[in-house]
BAFI-3210 file (N, C-alpha, C; in Angstrom, 3 decimals, decimal comma, padded with zeros to 6 digits):
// residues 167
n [1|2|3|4|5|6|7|8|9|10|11|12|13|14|15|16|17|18|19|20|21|22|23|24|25|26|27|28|29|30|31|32|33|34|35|36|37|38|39|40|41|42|43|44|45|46|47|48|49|50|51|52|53|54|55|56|57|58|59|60|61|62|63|64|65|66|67|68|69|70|71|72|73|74|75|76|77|78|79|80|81|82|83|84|85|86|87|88|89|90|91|92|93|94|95|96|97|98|99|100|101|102|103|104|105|106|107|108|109|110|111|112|113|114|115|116|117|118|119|120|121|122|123|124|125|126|127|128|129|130|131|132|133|134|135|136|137|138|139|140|141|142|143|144|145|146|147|148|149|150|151|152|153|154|155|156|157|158|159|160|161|162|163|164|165|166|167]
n.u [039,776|042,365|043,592|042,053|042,687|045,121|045,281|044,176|046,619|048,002|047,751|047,897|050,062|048,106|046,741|044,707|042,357|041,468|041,456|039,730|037,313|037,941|037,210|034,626|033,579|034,525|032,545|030,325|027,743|026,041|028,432|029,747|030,827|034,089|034,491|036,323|038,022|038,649|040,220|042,557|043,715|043,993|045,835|047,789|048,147|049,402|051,770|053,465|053,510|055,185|054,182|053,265|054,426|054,586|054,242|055,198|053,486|054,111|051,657|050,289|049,043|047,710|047,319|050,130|050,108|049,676|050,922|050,936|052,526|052,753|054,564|057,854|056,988|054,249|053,062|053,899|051,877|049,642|049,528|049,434|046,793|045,099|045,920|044,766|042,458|038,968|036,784|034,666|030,952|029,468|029,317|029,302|026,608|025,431|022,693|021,121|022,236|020,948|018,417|018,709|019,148|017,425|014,930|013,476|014,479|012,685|012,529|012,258|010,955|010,951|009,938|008,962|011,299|012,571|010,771|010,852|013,625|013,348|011,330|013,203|015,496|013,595|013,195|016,267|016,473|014,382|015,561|017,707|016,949|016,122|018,594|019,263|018,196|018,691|021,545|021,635|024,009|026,136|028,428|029,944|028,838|026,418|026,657|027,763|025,600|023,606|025,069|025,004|021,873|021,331|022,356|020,607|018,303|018,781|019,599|017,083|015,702|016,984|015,666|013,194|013,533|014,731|012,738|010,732|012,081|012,537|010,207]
n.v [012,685|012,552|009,555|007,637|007,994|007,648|004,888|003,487|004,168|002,740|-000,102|000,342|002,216|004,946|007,912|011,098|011,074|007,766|007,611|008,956|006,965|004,697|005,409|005,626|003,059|001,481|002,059|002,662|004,993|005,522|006,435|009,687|011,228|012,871|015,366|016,039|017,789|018,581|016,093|015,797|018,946|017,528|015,610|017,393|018,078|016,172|015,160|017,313|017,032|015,312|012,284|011,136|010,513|012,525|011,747|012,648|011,315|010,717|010,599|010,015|012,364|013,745|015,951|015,368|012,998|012,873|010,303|008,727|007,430|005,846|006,562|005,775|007,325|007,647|005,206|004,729|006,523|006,160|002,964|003,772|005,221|003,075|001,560|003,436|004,203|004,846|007,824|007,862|008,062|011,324|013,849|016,554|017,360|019,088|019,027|018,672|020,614|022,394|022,300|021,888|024,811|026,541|026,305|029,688|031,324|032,300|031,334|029,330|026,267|022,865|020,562|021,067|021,488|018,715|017,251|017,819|017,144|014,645|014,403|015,003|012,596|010,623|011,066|010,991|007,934|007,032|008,304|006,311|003,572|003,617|004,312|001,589|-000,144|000,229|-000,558|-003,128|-004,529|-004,597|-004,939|-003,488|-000,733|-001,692|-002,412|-000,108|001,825|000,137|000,582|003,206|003,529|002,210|004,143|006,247|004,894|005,028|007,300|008,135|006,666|007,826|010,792|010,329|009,400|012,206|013,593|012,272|012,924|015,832|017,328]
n.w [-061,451|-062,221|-060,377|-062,129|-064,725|-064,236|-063,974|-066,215|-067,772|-066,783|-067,312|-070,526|-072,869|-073,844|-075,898|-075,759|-076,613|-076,591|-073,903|-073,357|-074,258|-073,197|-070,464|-070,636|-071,877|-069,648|-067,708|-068,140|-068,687|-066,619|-065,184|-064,246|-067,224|-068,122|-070,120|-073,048|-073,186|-070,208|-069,890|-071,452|-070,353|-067,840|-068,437|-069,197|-066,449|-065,036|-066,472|-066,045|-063,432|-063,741|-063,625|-065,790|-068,564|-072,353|-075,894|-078,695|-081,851|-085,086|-088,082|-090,680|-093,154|-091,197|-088,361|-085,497|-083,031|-079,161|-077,280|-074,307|-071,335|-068,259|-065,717|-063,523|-060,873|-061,309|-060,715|-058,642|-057,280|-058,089|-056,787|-054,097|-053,855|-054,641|-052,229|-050,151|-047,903|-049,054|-048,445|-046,169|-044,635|-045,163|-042,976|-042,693|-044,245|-046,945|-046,918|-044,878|-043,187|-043,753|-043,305|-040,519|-039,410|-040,972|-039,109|-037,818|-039,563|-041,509|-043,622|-044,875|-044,344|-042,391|-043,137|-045,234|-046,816|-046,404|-047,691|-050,231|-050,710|-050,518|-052,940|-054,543|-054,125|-055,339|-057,853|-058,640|-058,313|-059,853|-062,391|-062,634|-062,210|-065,224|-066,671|-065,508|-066,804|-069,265|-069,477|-069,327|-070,275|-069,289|-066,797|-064,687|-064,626|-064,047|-061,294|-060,351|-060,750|-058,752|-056,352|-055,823|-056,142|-053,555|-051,939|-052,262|-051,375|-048,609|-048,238|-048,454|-046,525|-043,846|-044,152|-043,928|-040,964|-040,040|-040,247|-038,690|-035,763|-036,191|-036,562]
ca.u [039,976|043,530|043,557|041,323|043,567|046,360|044,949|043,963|047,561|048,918|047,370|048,624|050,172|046,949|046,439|043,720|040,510|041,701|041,806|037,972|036,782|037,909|036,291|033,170|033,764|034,200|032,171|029,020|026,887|026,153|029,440|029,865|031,872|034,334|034,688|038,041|038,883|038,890|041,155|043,851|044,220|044,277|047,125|048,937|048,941|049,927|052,856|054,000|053,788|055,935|053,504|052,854|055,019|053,959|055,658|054,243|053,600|053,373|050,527|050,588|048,194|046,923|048,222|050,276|049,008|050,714|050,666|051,141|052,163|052,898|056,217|057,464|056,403|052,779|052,519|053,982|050,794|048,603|049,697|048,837|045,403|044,731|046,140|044,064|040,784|037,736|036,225|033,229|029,910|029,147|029,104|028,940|026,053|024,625|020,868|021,650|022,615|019,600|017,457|018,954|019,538|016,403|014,310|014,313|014,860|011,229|012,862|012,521|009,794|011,918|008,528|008,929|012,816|012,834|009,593|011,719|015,041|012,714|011,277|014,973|015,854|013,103|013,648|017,163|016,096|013,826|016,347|019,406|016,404|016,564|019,494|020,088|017,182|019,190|022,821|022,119|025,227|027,824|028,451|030,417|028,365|024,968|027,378|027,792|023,695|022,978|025,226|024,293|020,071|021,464|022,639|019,764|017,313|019,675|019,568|015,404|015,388|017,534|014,963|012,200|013,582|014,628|011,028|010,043|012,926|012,379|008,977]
ca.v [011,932|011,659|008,089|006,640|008,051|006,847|003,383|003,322|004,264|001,365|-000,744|000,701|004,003|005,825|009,117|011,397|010,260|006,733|007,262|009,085|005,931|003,572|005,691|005,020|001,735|000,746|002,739|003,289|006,582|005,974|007,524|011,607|011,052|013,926|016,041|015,420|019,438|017,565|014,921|016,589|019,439|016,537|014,865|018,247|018,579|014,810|015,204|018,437|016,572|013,557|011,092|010,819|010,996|011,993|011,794|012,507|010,093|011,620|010,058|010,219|013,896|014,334|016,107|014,106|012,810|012,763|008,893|009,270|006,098|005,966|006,719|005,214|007,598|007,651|003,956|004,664|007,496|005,019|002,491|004,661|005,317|001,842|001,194|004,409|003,810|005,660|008,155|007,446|009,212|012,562|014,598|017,927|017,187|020,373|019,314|018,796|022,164|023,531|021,523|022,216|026,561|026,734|027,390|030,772|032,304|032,182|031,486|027,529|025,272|021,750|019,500|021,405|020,799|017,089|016,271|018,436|016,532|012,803|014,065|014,698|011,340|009,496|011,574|010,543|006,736|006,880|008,110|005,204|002,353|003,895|003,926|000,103|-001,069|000,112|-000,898|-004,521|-005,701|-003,726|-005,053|-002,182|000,110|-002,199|-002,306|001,570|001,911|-000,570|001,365|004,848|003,089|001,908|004,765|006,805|004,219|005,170|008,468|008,278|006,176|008,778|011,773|009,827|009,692|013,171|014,237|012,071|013,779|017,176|018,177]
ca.w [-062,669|-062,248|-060,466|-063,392|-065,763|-064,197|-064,110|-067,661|-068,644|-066,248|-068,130|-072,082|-073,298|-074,725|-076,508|-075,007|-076,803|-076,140|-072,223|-072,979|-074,354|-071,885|-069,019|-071,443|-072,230|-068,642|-066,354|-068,675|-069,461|-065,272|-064,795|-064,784|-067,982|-068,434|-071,674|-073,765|-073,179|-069,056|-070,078|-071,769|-068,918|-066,590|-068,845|-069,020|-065,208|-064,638|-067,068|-065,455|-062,477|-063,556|-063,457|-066,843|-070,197|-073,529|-076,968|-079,828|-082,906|-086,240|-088,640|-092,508|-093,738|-090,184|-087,218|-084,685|-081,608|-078,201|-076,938|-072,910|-070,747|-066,890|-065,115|-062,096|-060,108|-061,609|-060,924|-057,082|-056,813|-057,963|-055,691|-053,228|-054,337|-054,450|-050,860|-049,196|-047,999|-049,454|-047,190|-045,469|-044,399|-044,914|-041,790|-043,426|-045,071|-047,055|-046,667|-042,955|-042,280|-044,124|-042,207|-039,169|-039,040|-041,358|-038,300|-036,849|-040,744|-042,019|-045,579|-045,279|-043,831|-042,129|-043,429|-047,148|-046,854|-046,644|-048,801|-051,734|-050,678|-050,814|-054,239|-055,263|-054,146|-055,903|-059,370|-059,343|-058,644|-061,248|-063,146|-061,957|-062,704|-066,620|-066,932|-065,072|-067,944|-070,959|-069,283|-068,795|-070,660|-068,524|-065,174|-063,952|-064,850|-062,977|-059,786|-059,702|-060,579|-057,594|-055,157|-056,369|-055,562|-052,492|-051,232|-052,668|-050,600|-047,427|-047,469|-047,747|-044,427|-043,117|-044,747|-042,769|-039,372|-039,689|-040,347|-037,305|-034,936|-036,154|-036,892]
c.u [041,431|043,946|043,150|042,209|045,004|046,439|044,750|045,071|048,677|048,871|048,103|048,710|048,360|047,369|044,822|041,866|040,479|041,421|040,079|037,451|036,678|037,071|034,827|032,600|033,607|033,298|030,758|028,567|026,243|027,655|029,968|031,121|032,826|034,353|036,351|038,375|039,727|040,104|042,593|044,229|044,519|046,133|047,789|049,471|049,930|051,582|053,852|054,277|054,807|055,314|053,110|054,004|054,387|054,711|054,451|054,685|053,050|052,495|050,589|048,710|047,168|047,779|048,818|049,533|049,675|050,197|051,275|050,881|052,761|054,096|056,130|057,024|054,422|052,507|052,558|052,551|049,734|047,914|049,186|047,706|044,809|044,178|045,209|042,776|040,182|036,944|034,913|032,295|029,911|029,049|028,744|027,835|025,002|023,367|020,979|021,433|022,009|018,748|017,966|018,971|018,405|014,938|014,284|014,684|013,348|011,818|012,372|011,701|010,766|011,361|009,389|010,280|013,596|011,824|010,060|012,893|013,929|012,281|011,998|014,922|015,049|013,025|014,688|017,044|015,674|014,595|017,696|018,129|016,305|017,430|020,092|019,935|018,231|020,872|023,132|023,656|026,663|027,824|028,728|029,501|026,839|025,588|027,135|026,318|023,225|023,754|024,713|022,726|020,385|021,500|021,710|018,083|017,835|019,255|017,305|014,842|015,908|016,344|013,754|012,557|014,119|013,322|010,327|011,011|012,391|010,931|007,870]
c.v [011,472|009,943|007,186|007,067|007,564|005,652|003,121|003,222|002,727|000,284|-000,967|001,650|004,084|006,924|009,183|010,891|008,698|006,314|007,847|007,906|004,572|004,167|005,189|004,040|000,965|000,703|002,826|004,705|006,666|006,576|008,699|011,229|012,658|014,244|015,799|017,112|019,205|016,771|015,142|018,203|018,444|015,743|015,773|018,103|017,162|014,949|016,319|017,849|015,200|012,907|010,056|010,817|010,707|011,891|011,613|011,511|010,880|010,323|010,895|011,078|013,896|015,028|015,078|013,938|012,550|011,399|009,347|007,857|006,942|006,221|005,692|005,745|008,111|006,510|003,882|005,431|006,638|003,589|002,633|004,938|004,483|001,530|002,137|004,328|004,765|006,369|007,912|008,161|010,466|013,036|015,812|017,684|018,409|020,438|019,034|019,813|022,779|023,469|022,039|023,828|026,885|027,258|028,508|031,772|032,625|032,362|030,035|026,811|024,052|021,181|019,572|020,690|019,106|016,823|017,058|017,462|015,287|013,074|013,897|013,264|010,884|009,382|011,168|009,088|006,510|006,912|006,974|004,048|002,325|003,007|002,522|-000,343|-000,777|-000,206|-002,105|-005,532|-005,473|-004,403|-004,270|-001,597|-000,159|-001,827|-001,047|002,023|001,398|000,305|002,483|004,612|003,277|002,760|006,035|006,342|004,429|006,671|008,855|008,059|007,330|010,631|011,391|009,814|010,718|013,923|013,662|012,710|015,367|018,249|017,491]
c.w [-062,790|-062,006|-061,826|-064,521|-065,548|-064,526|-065,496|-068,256|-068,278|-066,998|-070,033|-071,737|-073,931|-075,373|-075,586|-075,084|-076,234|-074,956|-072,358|-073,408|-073,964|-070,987|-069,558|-070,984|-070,950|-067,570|-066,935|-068,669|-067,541|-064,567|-064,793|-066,006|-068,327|-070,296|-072,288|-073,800|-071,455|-069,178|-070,404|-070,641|-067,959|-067,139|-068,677|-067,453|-064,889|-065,137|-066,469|-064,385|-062,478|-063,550|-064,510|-068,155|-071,524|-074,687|-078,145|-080,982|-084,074|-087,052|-090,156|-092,637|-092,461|-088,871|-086,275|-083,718|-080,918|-077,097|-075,209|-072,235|-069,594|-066,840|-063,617|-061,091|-060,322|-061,083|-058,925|-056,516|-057,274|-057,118|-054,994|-052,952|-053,946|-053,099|-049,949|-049,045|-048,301|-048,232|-047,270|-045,420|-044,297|-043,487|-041,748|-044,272|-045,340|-047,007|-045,190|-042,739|-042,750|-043,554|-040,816|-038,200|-040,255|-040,524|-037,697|-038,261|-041,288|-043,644|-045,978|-044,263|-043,494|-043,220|-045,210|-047,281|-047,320|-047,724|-050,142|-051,675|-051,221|-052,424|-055,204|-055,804|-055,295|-056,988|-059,493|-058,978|-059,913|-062,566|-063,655|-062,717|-064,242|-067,270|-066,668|-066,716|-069,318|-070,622|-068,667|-069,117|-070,009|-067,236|-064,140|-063,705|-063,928|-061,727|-059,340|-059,453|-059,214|-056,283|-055,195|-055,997|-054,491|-051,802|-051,486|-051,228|-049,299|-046,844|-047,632|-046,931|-043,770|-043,163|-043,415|-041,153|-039,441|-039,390|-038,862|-036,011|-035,165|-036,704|-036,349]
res [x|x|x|x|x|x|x|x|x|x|x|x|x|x|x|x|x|x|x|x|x|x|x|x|x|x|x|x|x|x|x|x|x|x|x|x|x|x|x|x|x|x|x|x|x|x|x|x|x|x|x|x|x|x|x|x|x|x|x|x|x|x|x|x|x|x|x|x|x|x|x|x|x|x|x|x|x|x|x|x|x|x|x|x|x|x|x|x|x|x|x|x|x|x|x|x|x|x|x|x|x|x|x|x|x|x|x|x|x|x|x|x|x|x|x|x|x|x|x|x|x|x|x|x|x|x|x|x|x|x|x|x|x|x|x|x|x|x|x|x|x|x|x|x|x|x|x|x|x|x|x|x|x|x|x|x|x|x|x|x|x|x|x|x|x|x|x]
***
């Protein structure tokens, strides 16, 4: 969560609810949204780390609130972020290696293994096509839905030619 909170602040100073209601706002209810207990540990460490500064703002018969914009070296670690490519394919993949050292235990069937992993998959489709239907007005938020399918419909081709390789 750091990056996205960095980016949010690049943008404006915020306060902490502020930076939860952009992740909202931009990412939709398809995004693991964190909790605002999340957000503010994340700001403490950032700030501890330099990356961040906050300063509080007092407010007439309410507590203050601590407004938190970027530094330069928040904006250089963001940079950074930006510039670093996203890693790639799983290789470690934990239904892999259940599938794979599952024979030889008599705890785990391969067959059962995958046709539980595929019903996974197709429960959290079901669930992603929901959620597209009631998040037509977001674009973000369709984009992430359509990769999140995509890569849902990926790893079920992949489910299938394991089943024909290994059983």
């Amino acid at each position: 969560m750091r990056p996205q909170l960095l980016a949010l602040l690049a943008r404006a100073p915020a306060y902490g609810y502020e930076l939860k209601q952009g992740l909202e706002q931009t990412f939709g209810p398809a995004y693991p949204q964190p909790n605002i207990g999340q957000i503010y540990v994340t700001l403490g460490r950032l700030e501890k780390g330099g990356l961040i500064r906050g300063q509080e703002v007092a407010q007439d018969g309410r507590p203050d609130k601590k407004v938190y914009e970027i530094t330069e070296e928040g904006i250089q670690e963001l940079a950074e972020w930006f510039a670093a490519p996203t890693e790639g394919p799983r290789v470690r993949d934990e239904f892999f290696m259940k599938l794979v050292l599952a024979p030889g235990t008599e705890l785990a069937d391969q067959l059962t293994l995958i046709n539980n992993q595929r019903r996974h998959c197709l429960t959290m489709m079901r669930g992603l096509n929901r959620l597209a239907a009631e998040e037509q007005g977001n674009r973000v938020s369709q984009l992430l839905i359509e990769g999140a399918v995509l890569h849902l419909q990926a790893d079920l081709d992949w489910l299938e030619r394991c089943q024909e390789e290994l059983t």
